[in-house]
C-alpha positions as CSV (number, residue, x, y, z in Angstrom):
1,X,-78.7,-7.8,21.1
2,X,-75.7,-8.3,18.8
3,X,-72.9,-5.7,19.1
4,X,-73.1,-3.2,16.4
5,X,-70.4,-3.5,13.5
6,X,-68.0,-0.7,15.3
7,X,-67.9,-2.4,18.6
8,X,-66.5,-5.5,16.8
9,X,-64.4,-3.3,14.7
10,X,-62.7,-1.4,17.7
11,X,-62.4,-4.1,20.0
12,X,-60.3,-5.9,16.9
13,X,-58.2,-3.0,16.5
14,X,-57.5,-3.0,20.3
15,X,-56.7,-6.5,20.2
16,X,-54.4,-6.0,17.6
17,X,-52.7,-2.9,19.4
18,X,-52.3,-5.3,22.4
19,X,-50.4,-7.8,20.6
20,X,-48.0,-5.2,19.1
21,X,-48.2,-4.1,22.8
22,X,-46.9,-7.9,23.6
23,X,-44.3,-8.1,21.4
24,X,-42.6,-4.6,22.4
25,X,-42.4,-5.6,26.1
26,X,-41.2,-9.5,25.2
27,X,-38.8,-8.1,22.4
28,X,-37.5,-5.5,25.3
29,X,-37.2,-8.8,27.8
30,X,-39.4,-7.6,30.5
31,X,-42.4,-9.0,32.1
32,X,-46.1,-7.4,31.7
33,X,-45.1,-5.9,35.4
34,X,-41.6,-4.1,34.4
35,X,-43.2,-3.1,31.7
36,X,-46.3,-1.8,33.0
37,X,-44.3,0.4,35.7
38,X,-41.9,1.4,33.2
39,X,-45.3,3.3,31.8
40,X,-46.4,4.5,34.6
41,X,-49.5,2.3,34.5
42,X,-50.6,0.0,36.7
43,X,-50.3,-4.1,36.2
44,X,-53.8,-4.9,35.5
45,X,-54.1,-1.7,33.2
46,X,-51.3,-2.7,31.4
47,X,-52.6,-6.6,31.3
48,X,-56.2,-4.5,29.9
49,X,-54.0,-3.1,27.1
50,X,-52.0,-6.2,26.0
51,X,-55.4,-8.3,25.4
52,X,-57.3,-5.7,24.3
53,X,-59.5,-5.3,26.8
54,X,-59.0,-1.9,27.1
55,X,-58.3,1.0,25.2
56,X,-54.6,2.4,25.0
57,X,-54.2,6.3,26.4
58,X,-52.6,8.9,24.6
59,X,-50.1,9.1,27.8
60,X,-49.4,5.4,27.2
61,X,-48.4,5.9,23.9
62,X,-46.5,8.9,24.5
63,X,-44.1,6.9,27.1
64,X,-44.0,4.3,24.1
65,X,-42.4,6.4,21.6
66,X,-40.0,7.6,24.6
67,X,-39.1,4.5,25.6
68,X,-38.4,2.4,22.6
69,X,-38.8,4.9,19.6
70,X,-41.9,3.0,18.9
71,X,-44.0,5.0,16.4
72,X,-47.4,5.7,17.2
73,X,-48.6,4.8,13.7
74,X,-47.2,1.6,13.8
75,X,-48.6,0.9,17.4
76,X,-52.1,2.0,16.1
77,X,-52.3,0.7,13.0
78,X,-49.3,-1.3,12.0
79,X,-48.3,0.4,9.4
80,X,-44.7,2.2,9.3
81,X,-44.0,5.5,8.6
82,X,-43.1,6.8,5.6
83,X,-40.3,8.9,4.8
84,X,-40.9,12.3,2.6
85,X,-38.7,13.2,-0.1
86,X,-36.4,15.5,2.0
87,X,-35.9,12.4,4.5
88,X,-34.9,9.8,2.0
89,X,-32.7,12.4,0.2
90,X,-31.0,12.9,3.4
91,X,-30.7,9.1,3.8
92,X,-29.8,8.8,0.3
93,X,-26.4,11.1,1.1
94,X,-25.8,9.4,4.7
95,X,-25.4,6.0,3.1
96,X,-23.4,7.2,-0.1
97,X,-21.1,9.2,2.5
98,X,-20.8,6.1,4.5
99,X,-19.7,3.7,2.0
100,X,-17.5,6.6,0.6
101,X,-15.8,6.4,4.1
102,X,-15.8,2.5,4.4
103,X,-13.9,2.0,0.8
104,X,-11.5,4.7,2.0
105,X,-10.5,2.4,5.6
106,X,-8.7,-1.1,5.5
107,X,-9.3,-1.7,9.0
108,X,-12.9,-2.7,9.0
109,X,-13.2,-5.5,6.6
110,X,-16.1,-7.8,7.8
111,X,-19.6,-7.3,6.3
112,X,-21.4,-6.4,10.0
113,X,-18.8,-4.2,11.2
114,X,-19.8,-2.0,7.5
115,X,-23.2,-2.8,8.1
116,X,-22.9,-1.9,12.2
117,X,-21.2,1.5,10.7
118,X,-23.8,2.4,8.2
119,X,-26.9,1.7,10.9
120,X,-25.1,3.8,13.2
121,X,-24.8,6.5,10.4
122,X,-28.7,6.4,9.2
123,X,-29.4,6.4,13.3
124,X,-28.0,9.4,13.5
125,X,-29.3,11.1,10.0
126,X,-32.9,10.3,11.1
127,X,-31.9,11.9,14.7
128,X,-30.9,14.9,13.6
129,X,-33.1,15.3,10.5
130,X,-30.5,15.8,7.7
131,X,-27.7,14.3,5.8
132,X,-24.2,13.1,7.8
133,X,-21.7,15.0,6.6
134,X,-18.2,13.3,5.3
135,X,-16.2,14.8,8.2
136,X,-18.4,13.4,10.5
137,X,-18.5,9.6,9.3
138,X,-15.0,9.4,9.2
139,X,-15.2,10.8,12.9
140,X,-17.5,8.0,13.7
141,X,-15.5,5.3,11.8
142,X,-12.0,6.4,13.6
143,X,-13.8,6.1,17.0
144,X,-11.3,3.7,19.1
145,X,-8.8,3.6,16.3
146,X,-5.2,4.5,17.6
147,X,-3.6,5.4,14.6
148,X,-3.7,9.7,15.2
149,X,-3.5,9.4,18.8
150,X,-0.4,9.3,21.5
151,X,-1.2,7.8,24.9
152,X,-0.7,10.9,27.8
């Protein structure tokens, strides 16, 4: 008997999950057993999820987005999420505040200390669901700076 048409379908999908599964763990530099007991699951569950053998818990998942900020959209489907208005706006602001800040200091003048800055910035926008204010960034960008400070 040939395997119905969603059979084939899922078993793609979980085959697919397992290879985003795979490059998680090898981006993070840990072998399918570190990985598997950092979530809680056993090696040959873990080895089940990764080839798509076996279909990935909710719990799984959960310990996913914990662990790496992994988005269970993207680890289902593949498909990143997408920011609403109110997000991007906020994002919008972070990155106009940060530049604002990084044309103000002469300190930082190499491309990927800006662009360290900025990711730092949008990091913590996205964490906290709202706009960086100006104070803020230049508090961030000062960070390890002795020019306002007297050693004790």
């Amino acid at each position: 008997m040939a395997p119905s048409r969603r059979s084939v379908q899922m078993s793609t999908n979980f085959q697919e999950i397992g290879e985003r599964l795979r490059k998680l763990r090898a981006g993070a530099g840990l072998t399918q057993a570190e990985f598997a007991e950092t979530l809680g699951t056993s090696l040959r569950s873990y080895k089940g999820y990764e080839t798509g053998q076996r279909e990935l818990p909710t719990s799984v998942i959960l310990r996913l987005r914990d662990f790496g900020e992994v988005s269970p959209s993207w680890l289902l489907t593949g498909e990143r999420d997408k920011l609403d208005d109110q997000a991007e706006q906020a994002l919008r602001s972070t990155i106009g505040t940060g530049l604002d800040q990084l044309h103000r200091q002469t300190h930082l003048r190499s491309t990927e200390a800006w662009s360290d800055f900025l990711m730092l910035l949008i990091k913590l926008s996205l964490n906290q669901e709202g706009a960086i204010k100006p104070a803020d960034a230049n508090a961030i960008l000062n960070i390890g700076s002795n020019d306002d400070r007297k050693s004790e």
